[in-house]
Structure formats: structure tokens, C-alpha cells
N, CA, C and O atoms as a GROMACS GRO file, in nm:
protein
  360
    1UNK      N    1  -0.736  -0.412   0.627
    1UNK     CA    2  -0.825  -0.307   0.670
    1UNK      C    3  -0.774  -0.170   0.624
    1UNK      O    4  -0.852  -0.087   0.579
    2UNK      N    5  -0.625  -0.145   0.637
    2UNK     CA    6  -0.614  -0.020   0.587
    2UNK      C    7  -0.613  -0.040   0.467
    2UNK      O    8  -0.683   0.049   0.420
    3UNK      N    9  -0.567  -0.123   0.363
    3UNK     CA   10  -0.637  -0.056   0.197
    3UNK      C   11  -0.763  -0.076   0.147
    3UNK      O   12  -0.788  -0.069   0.026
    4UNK      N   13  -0.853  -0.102   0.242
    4UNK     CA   14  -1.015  -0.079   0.205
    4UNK      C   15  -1.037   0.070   0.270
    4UNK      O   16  -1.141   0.128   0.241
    5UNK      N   17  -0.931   0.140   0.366
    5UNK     CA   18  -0.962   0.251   0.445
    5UNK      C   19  -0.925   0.362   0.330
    5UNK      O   20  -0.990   0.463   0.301
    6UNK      N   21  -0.787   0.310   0.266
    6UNK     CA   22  -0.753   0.389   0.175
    6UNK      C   23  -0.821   0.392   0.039
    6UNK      O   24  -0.791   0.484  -0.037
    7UNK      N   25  -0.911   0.298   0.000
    7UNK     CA   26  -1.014   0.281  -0.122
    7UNK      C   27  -1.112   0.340  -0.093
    7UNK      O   28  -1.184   0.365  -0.190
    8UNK      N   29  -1.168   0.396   0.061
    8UNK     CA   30  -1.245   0.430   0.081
    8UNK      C   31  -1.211   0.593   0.040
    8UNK      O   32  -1.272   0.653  -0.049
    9UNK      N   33  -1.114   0.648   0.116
    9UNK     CA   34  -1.080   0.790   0.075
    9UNK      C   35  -1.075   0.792  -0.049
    9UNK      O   36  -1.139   0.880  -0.106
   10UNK      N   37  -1.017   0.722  -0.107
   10UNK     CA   38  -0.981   0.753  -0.260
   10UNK      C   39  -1.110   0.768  -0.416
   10UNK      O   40  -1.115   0.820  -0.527
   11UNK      N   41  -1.212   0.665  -0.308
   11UNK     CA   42  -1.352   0.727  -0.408
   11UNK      C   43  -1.453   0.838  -0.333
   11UNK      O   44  -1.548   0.881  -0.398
   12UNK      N   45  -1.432   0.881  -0.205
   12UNK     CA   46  -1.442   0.972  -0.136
   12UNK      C   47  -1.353   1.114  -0.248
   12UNK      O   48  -1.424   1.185  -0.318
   13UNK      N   49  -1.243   1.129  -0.246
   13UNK     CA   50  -1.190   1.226  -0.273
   13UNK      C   51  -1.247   1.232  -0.461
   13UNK      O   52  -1.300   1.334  -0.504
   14UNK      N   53  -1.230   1.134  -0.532
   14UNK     CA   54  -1.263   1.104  -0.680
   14UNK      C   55  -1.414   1.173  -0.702
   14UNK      O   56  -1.439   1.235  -0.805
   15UNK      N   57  -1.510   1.156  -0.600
   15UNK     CA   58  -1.644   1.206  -0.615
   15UNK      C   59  -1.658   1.354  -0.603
   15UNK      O   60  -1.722   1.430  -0.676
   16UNK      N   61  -1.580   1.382  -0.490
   16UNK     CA   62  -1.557   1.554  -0.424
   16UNK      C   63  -1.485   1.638  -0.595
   16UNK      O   64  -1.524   1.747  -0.637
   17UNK      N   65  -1.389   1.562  -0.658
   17UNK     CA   66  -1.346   1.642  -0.784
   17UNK      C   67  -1.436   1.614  -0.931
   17UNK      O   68  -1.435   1.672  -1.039
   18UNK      N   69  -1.504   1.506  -0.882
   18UNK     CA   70  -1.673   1.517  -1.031
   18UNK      C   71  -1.749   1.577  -0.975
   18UNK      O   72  -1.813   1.625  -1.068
   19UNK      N   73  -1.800   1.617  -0.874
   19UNK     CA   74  -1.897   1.694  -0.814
   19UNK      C   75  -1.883   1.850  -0.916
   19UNK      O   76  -1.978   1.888  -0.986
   20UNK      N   77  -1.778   1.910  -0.911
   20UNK     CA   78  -1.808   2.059  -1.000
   20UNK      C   79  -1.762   2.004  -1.122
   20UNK      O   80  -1.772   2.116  -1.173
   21UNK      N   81  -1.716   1.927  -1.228
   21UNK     CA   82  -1.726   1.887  -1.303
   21UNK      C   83  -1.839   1.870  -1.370
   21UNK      O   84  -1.852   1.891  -1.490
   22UNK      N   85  -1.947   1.822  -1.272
   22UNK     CA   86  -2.045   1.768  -1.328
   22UNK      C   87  -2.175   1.845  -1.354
   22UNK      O   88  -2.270   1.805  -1.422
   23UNK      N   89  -2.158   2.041  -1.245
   23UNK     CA   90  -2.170   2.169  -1.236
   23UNK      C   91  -2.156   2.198  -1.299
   23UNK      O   92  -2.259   2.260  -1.323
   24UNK      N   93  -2.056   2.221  -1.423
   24UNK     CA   94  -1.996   2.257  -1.504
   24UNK      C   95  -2.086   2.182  -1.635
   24UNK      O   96  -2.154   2.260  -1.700
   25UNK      N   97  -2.089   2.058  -1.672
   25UNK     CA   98  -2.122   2.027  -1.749
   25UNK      C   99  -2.317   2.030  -1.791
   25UNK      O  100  -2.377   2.013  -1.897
   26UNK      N  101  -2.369   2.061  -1.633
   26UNK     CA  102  -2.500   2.042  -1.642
   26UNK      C  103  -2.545   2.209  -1.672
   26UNK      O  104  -2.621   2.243  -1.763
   27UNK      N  105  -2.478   2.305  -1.574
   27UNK     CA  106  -2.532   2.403  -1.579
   27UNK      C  107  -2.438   2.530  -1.621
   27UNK      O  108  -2.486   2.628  -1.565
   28UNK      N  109  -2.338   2.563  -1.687
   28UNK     CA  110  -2.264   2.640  -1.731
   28UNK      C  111  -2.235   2.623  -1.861
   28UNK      O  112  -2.218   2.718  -1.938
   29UNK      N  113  -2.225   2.468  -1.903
   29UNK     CA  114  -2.158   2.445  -2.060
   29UNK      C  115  -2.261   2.479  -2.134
   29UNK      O  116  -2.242   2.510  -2.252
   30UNK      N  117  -2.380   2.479  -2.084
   30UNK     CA  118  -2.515   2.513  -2.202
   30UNK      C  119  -2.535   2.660  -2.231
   30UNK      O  120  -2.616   2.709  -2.310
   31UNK      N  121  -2.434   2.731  -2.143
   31UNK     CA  122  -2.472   2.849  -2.193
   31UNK      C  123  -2.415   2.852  -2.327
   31UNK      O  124  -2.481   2.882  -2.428
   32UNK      N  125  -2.265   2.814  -2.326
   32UNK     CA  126  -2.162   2.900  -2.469
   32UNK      C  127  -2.178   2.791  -2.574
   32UNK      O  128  -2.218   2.677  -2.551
   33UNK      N  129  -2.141   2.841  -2.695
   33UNK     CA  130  -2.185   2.674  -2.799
   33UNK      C  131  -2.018   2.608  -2.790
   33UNK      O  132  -1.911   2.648  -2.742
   34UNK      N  133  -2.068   2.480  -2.866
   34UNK     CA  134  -1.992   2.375  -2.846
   34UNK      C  135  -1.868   2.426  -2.918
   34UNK      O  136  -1.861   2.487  -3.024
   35UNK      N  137  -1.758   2.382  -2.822
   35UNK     CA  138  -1.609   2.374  -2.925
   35UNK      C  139  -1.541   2.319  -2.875
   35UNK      O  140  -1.441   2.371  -2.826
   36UNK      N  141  -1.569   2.189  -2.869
   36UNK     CA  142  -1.422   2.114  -2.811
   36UNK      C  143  -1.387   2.065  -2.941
   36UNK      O  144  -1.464   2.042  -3.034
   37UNK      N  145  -1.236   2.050  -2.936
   37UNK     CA  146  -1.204   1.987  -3.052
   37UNK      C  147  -1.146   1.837  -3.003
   37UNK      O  148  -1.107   1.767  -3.096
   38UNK      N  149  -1.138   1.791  -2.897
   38UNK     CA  150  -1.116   1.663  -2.874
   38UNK      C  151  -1.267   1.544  -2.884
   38UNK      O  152  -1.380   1.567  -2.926
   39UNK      N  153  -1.238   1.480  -2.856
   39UNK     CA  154  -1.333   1.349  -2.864
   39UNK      C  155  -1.253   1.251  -2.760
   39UNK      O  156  -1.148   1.198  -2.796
   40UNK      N  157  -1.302   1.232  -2.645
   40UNK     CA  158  -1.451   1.262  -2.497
   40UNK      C  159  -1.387   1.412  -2.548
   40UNK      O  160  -1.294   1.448  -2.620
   41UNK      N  161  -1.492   1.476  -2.470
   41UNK     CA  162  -1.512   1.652  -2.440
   41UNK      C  163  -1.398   1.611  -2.273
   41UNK      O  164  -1.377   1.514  -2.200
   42UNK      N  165  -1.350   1.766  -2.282
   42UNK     CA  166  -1.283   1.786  -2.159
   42UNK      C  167  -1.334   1.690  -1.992
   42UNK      O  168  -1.290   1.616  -1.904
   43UNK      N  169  -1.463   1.763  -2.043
   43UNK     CA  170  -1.521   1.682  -1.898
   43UNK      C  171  -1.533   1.567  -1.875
   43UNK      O  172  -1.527   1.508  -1.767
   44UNK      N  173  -1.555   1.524  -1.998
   44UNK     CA  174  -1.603   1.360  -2.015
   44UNK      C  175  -1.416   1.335  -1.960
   44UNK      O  176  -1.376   1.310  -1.847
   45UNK      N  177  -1.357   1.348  -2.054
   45UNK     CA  178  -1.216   1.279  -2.044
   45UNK      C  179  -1.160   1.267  -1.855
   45UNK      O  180  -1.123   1.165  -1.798
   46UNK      N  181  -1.174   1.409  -1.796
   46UNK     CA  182  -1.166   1.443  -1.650
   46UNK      C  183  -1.232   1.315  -1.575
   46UNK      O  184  -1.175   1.247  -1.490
   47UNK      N  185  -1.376   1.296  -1.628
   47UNK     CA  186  -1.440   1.234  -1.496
   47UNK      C  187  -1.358   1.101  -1.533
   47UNK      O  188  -1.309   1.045  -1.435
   48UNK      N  189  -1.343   1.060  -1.617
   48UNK     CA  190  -1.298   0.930  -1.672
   48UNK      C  191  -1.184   0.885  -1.610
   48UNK      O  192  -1.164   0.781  -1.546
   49UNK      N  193  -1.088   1.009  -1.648
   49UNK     CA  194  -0.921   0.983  -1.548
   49UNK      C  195  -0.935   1.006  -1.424
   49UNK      O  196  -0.839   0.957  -1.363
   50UNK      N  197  -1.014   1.060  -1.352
   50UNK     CA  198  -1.052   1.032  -1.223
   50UNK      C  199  -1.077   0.928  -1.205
   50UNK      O  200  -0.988   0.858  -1.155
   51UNK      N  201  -1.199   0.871  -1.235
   51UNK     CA  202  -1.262   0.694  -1.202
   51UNK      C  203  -1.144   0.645  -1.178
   51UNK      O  204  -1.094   0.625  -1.067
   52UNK      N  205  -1.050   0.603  -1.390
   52UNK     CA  206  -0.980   0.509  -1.422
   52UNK      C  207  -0.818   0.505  -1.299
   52UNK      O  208  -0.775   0.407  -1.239
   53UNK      N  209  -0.755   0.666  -1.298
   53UNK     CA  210  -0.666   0.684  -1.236
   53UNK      C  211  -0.626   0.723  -1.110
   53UNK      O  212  -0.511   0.736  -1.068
   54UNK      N  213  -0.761   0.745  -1.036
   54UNK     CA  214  -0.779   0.813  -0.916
   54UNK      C  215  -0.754   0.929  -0.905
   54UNK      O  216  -0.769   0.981  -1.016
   55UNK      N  217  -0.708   1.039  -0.793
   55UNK     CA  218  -0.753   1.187  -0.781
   55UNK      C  219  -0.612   1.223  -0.807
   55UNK      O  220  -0.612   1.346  -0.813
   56UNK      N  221  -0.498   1.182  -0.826
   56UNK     CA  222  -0.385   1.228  -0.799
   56UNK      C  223  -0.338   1.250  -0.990
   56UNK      O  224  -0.324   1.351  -1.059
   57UNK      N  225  -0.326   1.109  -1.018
   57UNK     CA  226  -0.284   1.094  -1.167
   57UNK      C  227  -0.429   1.182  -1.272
   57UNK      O  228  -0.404   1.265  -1.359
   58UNK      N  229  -0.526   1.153  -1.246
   58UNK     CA  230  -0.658   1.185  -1.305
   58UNK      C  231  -0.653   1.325  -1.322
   58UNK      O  232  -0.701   1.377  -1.423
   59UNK      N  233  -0.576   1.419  -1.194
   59UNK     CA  234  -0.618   1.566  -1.185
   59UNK      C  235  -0.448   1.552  -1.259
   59UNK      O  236  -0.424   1.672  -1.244
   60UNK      N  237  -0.361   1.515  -1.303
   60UNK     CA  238  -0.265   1.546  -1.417
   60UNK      C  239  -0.311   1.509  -1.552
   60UNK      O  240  -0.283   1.575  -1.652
   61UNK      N  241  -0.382   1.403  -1.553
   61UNK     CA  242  -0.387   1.376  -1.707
   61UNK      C  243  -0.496   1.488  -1.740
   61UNK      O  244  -0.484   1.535  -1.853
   62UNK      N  245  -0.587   1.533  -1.669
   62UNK     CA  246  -0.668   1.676  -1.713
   62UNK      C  247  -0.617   1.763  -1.709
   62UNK      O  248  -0.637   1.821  -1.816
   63UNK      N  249  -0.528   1.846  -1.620
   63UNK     CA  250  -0.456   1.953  -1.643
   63UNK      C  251  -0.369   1.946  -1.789
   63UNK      O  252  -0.360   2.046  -1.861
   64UNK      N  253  -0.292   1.784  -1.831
   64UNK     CA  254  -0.281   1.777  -1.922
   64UNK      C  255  -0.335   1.822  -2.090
   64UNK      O  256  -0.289   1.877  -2.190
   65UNK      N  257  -0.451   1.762  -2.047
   65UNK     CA  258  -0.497   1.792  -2.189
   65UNK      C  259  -0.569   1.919  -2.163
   65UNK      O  260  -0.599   1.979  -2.266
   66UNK      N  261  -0.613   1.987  -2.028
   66UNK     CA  262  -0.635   2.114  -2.110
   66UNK      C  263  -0.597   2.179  -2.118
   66UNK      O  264  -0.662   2.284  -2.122
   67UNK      N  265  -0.436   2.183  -2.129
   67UNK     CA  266  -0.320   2.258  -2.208
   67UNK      C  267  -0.310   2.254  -2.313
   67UNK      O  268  -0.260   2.344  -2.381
   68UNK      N  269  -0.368   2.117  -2.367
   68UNK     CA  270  -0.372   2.099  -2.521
   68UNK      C  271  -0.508   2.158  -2.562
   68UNK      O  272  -0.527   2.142  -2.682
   69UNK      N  273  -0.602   2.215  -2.504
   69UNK     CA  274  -0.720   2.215  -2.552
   69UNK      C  275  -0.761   2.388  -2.571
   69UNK      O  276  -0.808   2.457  -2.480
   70UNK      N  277  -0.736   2.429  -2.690
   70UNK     CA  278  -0.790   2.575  -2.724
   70UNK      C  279  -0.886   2.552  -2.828
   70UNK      O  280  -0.884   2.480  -2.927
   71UNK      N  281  -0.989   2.647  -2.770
   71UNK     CA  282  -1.106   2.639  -2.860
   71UNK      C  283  -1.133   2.720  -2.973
   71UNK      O  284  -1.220   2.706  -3.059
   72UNK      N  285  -1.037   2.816  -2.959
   72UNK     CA  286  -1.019   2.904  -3.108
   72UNK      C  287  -0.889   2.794  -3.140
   72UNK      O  288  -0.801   2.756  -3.063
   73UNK      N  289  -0.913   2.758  -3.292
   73UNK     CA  290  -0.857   2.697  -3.344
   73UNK      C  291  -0.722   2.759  -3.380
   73UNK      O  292  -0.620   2.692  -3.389
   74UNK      N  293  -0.728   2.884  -3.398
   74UNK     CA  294  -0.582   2.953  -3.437
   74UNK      C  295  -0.471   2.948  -3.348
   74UNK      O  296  -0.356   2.984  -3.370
   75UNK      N  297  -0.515   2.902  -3.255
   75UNK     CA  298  -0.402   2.954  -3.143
   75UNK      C  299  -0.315   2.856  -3.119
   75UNK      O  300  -0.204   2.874  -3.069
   76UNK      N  301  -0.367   2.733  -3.157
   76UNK     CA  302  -0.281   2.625  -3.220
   76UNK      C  303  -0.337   2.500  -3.137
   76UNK      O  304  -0.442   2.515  -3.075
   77UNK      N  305  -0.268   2.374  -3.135
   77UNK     CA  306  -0.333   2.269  -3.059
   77UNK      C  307  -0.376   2.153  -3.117
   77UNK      O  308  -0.457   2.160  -3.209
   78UNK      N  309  -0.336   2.050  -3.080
   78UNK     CA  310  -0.406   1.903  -3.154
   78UNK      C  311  -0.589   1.892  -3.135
   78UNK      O  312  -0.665   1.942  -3.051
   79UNK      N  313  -0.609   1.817  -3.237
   79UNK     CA  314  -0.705   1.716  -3.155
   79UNK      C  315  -0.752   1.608  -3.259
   79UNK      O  316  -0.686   1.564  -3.353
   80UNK      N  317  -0.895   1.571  -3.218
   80UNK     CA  318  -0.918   1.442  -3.253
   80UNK      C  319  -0.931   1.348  -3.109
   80UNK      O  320  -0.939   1.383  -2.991
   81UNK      N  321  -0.930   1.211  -3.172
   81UNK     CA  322  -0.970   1.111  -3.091
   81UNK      C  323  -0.877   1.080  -3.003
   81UNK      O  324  -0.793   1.000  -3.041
   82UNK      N  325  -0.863   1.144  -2.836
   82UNK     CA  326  -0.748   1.127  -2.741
   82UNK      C  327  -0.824   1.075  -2.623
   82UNK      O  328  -0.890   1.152  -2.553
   83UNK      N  329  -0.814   0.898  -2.592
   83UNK     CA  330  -0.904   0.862  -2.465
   83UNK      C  331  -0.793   0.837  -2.398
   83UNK      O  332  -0.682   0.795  -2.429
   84UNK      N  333  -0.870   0.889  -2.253
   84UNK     CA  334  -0.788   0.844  -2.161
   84UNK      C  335  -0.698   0.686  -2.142
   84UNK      O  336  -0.735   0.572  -2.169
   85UNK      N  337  -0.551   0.744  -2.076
   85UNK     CA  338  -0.492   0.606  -2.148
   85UNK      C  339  -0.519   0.496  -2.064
   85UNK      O  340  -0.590   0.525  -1.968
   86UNK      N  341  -0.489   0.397  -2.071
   86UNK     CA  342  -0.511   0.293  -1.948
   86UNK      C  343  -0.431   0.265  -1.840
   86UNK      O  344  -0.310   0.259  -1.862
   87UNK      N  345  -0.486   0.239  -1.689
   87UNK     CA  346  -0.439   0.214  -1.597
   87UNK      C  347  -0.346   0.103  -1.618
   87UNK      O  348  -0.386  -0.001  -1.670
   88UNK      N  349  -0.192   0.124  -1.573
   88UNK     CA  350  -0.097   0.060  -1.609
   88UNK      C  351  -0.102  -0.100  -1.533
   88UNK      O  352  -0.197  -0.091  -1.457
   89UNK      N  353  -0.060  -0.201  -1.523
   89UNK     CA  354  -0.091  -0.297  -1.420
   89UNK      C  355   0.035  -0.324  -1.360
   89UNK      O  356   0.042  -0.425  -1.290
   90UNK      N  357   0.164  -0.232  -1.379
   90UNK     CA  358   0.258  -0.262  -1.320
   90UNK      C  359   0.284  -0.216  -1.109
   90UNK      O  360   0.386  -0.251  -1.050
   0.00000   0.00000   0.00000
């Protein structure tokens, strides 16, 4: 009973951090033009490591990459094809 209590919070809390994500992607990103240089886009990658990793690891692997993620290209920064990695099974 308690780790269905705790699965319960945990897509409880996962929904509460795509909720402005998903703000973001419907009604703010259309204003400025496109420049992500990754492949998923920021958001995409976010909601993803949320689902895949839950709210704890998910909100690092996004803070992650959008350290890596400048949209003026000069300022330096990878990109290309970076998917979220997979949930470990250990």
C-alpha cells in the first residue's frame, strides 16, 4: 500500500512540473522563432525525463541540458541528437 501511495505522489508531483512546461510550449514558444539546437527541443526532452525519471532525477537531467543549451550559437555549446538516457534497472 505504501508504494502505490508513493506512485501515486510521484505522478501527482511529475504532472504539477509538465503543467508550465506545457504553458510554455503552447503559449509563449510561438512567440520567438525556433532555435534549439538539440533534437527533442528542451521541452520535449524535460517532459520526457520527468515521465522516464520521475520529478527528482528528471528536474536534473533538464537543468542539465539547459546548461548545455544556448541559442546564439557563439556562445558556445554542443548539440545534435541528445535523448534522454534510460532509466537504469539497477
Amino acid at each position: 500500500m505504501l508504494k502505490s501511495a508513493l506512485e501515486a505522489v510521484r505522478r501527482i508531483a511529475v504532472a504539477l512540473l509538465i503543467a508550465p512546461i506545457r504553458f510554455y510550449r503552447y503559449f509563449i514558444s510561438p512567440m520567438f522563432p525556433p532555435a534549439c539546437r538539440f533534437t527533442p527541443t528542451c521541452s520535449q526532452y524535460a517532459i520526457e525525463a520527468l515521465r522516464v525519471h520521475g520529478p527528482l532525477k528528471g528536474l536534473y537531467l533538464t537543468a542539465r541540458r539547459l546548461s548545455r543549451c544556448h541559442p546564439i550559437r557563439w556562445l558556445g555549446g554542443s548539440h545534435g541528437f541528445d535523448p534522454v538516457p534510460p532509466r537504469s534497472t539497477e
